[in-house]
GUMARRO-443601 format. One record per residue (C-alpha): x negated, z, y; residue in three letters. Coordinates in nm, 4 decimals. Example, Ala and Ser with C-alpha at 12.3 -4.5 7.8 and 13.67 -1.06 7.14 Angstrom:
BEGIN
{r {-1.2300,0.7800,-0.4500},"ala"},
{r {-1.3670,0.7140,-0.1060},"ser"},
# end
This chain:
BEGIN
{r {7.0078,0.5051,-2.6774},"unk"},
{r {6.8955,0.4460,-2.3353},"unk"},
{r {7.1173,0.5089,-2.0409},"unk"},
{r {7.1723,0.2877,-1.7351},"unk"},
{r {7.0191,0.5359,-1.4858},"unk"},
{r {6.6921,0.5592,-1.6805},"unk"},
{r {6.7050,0.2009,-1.6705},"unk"},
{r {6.7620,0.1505,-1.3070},"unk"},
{r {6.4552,0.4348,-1.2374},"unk"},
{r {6.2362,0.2391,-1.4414},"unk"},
{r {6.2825,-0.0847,-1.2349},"unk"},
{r {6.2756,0.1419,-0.9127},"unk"},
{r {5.9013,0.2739,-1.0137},"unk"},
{r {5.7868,-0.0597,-1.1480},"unk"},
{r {5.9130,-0.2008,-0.8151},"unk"},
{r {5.7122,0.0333,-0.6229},"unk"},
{r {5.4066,-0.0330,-0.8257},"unk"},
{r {5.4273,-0.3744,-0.8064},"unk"},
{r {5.4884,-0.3374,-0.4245},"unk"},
{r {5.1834,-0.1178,-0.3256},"unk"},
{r {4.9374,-0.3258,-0.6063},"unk"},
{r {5.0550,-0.6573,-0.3790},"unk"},
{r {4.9890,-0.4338,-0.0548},"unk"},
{r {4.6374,-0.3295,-0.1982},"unk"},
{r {4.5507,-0.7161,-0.3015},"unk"},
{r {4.6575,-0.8000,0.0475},"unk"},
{r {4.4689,-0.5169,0.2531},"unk"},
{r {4.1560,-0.6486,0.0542},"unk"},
{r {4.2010,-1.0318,0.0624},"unk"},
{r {4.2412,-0.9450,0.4562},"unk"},
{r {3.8862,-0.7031,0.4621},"unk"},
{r {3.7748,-1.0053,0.2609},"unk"},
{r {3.8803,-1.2562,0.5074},"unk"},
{r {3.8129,-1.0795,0.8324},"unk"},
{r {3.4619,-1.0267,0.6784},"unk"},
{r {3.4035,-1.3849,0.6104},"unk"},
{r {3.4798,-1.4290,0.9648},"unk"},
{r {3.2836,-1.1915,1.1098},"unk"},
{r {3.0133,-1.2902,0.9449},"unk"},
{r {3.0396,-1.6700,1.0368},"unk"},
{r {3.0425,-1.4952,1.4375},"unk"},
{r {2.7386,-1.6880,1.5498},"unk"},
{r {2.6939,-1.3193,1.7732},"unk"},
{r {2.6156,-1.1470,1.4639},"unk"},
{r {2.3848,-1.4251,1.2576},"unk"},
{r {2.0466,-1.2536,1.3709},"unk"},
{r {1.8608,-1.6046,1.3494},"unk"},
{r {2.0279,-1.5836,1.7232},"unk"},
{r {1.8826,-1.2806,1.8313},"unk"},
{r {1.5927,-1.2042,2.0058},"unk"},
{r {1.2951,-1.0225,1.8673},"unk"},
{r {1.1237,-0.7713,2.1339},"unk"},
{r {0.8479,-0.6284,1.9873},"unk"},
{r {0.7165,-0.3037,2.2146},"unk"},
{r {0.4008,-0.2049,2.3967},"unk"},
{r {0.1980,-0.4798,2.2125},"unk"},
{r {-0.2222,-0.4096,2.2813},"unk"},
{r {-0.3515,-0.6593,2.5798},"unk"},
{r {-0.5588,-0.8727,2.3070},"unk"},
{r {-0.2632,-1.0105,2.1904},"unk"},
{r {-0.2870,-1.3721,2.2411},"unk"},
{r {0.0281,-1.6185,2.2868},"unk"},
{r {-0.0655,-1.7789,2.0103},"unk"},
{r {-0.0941,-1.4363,1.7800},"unk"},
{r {0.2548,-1.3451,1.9092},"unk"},
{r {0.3658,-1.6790,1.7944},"unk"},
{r {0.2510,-1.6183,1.4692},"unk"},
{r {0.4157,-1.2759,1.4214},"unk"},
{r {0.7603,-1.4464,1.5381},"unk"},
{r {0.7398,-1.7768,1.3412},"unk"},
{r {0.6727,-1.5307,1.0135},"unk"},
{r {0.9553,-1.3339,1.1065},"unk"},
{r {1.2242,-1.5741,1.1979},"unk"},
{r {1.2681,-1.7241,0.7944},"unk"},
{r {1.4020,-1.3657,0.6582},"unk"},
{r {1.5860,-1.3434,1.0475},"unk"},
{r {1.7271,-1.6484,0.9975},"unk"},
{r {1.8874,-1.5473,0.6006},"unk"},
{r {2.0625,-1.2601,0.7657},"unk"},
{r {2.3804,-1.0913,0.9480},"unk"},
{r {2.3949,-0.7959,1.0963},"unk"},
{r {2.6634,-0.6733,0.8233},"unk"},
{r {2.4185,-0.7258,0.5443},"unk"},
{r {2.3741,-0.3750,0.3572},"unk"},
{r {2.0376,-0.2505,0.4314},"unk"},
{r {1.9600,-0.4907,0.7481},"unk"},
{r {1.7092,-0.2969,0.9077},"unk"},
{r {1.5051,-0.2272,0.6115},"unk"},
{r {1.5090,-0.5990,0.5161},"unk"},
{r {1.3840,-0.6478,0.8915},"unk"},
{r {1.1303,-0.3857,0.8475},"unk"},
{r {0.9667,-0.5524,0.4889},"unk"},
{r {0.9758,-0.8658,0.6362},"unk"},
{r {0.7880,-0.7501,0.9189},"unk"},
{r {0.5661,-0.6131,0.7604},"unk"},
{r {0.4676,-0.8752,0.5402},"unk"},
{r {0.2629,-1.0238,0.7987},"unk"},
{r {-0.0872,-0.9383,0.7891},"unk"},
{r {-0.0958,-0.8660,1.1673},"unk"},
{r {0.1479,-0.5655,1.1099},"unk"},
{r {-0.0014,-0.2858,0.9687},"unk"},
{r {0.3155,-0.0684,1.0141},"unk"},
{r {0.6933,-0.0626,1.2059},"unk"},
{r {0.7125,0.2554,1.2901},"unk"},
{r {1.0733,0.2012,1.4731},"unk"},
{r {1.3212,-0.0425,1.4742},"unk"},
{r {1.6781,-0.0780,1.6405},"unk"},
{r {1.9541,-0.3039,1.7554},"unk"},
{r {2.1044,-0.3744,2.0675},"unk"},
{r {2.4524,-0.5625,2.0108},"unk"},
{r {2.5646,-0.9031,2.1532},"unk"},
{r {2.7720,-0.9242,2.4628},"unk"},
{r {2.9689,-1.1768,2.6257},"unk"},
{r {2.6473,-1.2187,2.8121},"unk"},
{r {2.3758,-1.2206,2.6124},"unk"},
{r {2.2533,-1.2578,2.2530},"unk"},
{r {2.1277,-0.9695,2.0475},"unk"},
{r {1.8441,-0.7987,2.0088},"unk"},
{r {1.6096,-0.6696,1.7841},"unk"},
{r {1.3445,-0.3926,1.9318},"unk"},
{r {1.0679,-0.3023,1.7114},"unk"},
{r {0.7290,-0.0658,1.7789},"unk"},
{r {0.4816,-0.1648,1.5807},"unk"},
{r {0.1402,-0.1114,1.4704},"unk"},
{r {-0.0990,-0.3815,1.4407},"unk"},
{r {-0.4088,-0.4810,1.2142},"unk"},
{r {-0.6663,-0.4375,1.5133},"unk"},
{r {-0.9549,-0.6863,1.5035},"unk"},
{r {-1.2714,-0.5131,1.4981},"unk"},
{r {-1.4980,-0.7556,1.4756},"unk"},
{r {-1.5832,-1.1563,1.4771},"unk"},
{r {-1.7686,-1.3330,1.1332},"unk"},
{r {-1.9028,-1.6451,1.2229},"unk"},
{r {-1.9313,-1.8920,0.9141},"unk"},
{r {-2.0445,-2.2027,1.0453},"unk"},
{r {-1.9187,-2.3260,1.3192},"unk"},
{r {-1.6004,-2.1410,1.2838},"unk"},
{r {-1.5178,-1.7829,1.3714},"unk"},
{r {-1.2620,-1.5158,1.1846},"unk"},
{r {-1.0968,-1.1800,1.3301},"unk"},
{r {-1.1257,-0.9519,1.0953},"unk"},
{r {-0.9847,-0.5784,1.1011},"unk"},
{r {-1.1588,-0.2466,0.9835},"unk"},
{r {-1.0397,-0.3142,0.6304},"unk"},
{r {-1.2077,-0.6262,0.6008},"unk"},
{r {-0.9230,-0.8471,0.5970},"unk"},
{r {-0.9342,-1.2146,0.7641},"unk"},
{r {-0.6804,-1.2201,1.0924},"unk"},
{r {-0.4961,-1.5265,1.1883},"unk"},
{r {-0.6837,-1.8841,1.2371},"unk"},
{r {-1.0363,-1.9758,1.3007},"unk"},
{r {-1.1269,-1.9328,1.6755},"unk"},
{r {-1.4277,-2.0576,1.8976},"unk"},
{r {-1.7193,-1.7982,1.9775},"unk"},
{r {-1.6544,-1.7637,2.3301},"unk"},
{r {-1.3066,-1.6064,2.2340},"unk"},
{r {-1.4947,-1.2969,2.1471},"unk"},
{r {-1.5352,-1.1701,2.4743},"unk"},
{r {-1.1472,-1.1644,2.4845},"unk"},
{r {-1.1036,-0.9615,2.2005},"unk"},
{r {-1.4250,-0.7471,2.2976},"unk"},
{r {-1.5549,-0.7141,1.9698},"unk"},
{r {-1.9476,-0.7766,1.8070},"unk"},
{r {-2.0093,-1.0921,1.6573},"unk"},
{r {-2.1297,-1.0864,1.2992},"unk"},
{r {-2.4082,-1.3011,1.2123},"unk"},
{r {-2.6230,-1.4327,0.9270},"unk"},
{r {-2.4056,-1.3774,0.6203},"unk"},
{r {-2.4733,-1.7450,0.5211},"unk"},
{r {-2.2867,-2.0575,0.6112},"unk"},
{r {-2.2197,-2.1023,0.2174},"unk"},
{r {-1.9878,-1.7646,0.1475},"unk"},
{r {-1.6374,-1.8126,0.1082},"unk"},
{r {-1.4065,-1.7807,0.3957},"unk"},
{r {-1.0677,-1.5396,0.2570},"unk"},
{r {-0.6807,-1.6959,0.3867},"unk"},
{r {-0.5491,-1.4810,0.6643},"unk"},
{r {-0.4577,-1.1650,0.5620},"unk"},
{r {-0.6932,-1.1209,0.2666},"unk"},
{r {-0.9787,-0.9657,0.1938},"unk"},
{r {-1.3783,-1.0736,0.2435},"unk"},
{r {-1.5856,-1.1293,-0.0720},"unk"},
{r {-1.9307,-1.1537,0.0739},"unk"},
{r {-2.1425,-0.7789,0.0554},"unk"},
{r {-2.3253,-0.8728,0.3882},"unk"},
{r {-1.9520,-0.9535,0.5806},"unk"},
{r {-1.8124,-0.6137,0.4541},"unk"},
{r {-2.1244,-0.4229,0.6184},"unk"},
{r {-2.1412,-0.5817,0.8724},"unk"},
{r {-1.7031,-0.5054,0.9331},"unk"},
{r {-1.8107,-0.1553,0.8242},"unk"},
{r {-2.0464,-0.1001,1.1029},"unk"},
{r {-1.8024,-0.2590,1.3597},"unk"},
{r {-1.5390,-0.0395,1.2657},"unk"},
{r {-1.7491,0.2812,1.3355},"unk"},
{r {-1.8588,0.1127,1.6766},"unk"},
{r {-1.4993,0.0837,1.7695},"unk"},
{r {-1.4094,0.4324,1.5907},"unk"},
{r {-1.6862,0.5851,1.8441},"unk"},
{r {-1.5029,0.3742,2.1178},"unk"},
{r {-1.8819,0.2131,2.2200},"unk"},
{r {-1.7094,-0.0772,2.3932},"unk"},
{r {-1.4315,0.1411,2.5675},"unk"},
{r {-1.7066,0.3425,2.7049},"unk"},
{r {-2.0102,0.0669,2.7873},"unk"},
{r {-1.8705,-0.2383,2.8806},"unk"},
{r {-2.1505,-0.2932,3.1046},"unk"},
{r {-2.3701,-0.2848,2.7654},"unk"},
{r {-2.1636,-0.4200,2.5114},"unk"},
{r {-2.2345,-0.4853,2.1427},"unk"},
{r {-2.2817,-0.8516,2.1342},"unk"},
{r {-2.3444,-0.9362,1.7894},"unk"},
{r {-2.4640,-0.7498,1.4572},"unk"},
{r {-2.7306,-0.9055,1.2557},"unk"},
{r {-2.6703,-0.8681,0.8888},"unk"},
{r {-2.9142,-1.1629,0.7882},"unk"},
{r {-3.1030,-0.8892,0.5547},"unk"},
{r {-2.8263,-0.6881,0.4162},"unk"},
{r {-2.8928,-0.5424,0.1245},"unk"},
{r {-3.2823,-0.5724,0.2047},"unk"},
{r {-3.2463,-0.9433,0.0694},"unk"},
{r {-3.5189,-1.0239,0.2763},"unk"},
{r {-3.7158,-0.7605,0.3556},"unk"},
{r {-3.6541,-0.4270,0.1874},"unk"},
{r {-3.8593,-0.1905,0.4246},"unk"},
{r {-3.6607,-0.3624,0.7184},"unk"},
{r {-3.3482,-0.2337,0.8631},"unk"},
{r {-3.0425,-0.4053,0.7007},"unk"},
{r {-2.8428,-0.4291,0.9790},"unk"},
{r {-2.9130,-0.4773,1.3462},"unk"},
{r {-2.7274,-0.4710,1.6559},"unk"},
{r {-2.7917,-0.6799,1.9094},"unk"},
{r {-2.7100,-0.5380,2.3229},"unk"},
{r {-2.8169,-0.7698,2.5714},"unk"},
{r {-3.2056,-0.8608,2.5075},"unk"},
{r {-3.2209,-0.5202,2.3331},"unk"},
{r {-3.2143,-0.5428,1.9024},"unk"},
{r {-3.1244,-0.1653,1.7945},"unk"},
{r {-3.1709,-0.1289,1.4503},"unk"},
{r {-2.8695,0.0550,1.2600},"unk"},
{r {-3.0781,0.0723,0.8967},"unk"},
{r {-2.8093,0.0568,0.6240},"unk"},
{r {-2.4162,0.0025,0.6505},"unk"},
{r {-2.2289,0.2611,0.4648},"unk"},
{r {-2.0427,0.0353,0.2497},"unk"},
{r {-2.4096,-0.0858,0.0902},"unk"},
{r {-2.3942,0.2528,-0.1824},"unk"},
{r {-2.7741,0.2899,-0.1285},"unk"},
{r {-2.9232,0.5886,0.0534},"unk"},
{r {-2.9245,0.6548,0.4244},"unk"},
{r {-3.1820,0.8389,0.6413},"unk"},
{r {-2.9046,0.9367,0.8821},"unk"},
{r {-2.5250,0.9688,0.8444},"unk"},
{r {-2.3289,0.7529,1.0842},"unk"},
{r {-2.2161,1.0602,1.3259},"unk"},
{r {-2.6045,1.0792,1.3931},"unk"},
{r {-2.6464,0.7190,1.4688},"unk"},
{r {-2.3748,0.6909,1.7086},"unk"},
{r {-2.5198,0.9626,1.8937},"unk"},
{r {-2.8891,0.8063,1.9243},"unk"},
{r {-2.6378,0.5265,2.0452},"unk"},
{r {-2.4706,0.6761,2.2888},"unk"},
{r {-2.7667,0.8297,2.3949},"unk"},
{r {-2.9788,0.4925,2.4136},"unk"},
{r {-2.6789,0.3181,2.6046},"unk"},
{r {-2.7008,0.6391,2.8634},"unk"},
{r {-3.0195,0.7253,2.9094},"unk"},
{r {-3.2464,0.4633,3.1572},"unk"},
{r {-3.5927,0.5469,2.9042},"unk"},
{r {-3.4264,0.3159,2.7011},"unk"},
{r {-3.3460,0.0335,2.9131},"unk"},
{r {-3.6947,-0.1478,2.8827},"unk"},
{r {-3.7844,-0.1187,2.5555},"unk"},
{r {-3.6781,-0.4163,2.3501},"unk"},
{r {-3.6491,-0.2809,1.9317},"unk"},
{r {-3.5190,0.0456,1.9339},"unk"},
{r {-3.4674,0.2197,1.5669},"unk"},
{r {-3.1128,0.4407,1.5640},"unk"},
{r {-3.1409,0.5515,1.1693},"unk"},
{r {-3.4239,0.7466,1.2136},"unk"},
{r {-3.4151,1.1253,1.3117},"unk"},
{r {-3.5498,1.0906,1.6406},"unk"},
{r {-3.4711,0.7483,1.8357},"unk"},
{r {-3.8007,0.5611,1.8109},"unk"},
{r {-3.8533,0.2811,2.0836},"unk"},
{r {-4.1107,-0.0143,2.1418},"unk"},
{r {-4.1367,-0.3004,2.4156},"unk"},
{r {-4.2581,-0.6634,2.2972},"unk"},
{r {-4.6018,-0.6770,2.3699},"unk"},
{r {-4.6636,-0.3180,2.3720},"unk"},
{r {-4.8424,-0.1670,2.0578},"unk"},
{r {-4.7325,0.1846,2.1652},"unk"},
{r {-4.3818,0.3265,2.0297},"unk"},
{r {-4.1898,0.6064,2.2202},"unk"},
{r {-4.0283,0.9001,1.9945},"unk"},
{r {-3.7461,1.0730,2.1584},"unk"},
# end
């Protein structure tokens, strides 16, 4: 039989069960609580802060920066700063646009009394390296041969300082921002404007810049002894001979071709002739009019 003191300990220990299980319930229903309120701050809803995005190149337009912001500001505006994983959410959803190629950092600088929050990111962008005219309309694309942002006007190029490509046809089908070119003439053309660039050609001769690249007879589609690709500089047409992205053979690998570049940019022989042929293995040079051709 039971005696009263084992009785009056068992009530004692339930009592103090029941007591710390109601202190537990109550320590979370307050996390809970003080949570929901924190998270209802305005200060810490991050479709109020500010997004600074670092050291962005000097061809970003308004208008691109806009874009980058307006993509960003949907996921910004789904989330608090106490979300679990914030700044990797921020990071995906940065990256999602096609004008980010990669967030390499990204931080927070908390609200004050003063001011609103902030979001600091260094980024790396999808660099246009060159301009494909369909039409009437003209499309950034990067070295990738993806389609950046909207259709813009030709004389934009000169802001963005890249070659216009020309002749692919005005019936090929133009790609949504962010994806990829179809046409076999566009991607060689993008091919050879991404070695330009890679060889810095406009960095280094903006007095004779790349104004356009021909790739009417890619492929040899209409003449197959004919260079496939041509650049055009000034009055000058300097034939580059085949893109590497066409799979057939080349006379010269590309290294060699941007050195009879550089060399025909440079050096003031070159400066009057008018067709000058940069796939061969010496740089081979004629002026309209003129039967005779100059090897160098």
């Amino acid at each position: 039989m039971a005696s009263f003191g084992s009785g009056e300990h068992f009530f004692k220990n339930s009592g103090r069960k029941l007591c710390f299980l109601l202190g537990a319930m109550l320590f979370v229903w307050l996390a809970v609580s003080i949570r929901q309120d924190v998270r209802s701050d305005e200060r810490f809803l991050l479709a109020n802060w500010t997004l600074y995005p670092a050291n962005l190149p000097a061809w970003v337009t308004p208008e691109i920066r806009a874009q980058i912001m307006d993509e960003f500001t949907l996921e910004q505006s789904r989330l608090s700063l106490f979300d679990p994983g914030v700044l990797s959410r921020m990071k995906e959803a940065l990256e999602r646009s096609h004008w980010i190629r990669e967030v390499v950092d990204i931080g927070l600088v908390y609200p004050t009394p003063q001011r609103d929050g902030e979001i600091r990111t260094l980024m790396v962008l999808s660099t246009p390296v060159a301009m494909v005219r369909v039409g009437k309309d003209c499309f950034l694309s990067d070295s990738r041969g993806r389609r950046l942002g909207e259709p813009y006007r030709v004389e934009t190029r000169s802001w963005f300082k890249v070659p216009l490509v020309e002749g692919a046809g005005t019936g090929i089908a133009v790609p949504r921002p962010g994806k990829h070119w179809r046409s076999s003439a566009v991607l060689d053309g993008i091919s050879v404007a991404a070695e330009l660039r890679k060889a810095r050609i406009a960095e280094l001769y903006p007095e004779n810049p790349i104004d356009e690249i021909d790739v009417s007879n890619a492929r040899g589609r209409l003449n197959r002894s004919a260079s496939e690709v041509n650049l055009h500089c000034g009055r000058r047409i300097l034939e580059w001979g085949r893109a590497s992205t066409s799979g057939a053979h080349r006379v010269l690998p590309v290294e060699r071709k941007i050195a009879h570049l550089h060399a025909v940019l440079t050096d003031s022989r070159y400066w009057r002739m008018d067709r000058i042929t940069l796939y061969t293995p010496r740089i081979v040079g004629s002026v309209r009019g003129n039967s005779d051709e100059g090897n160098y």
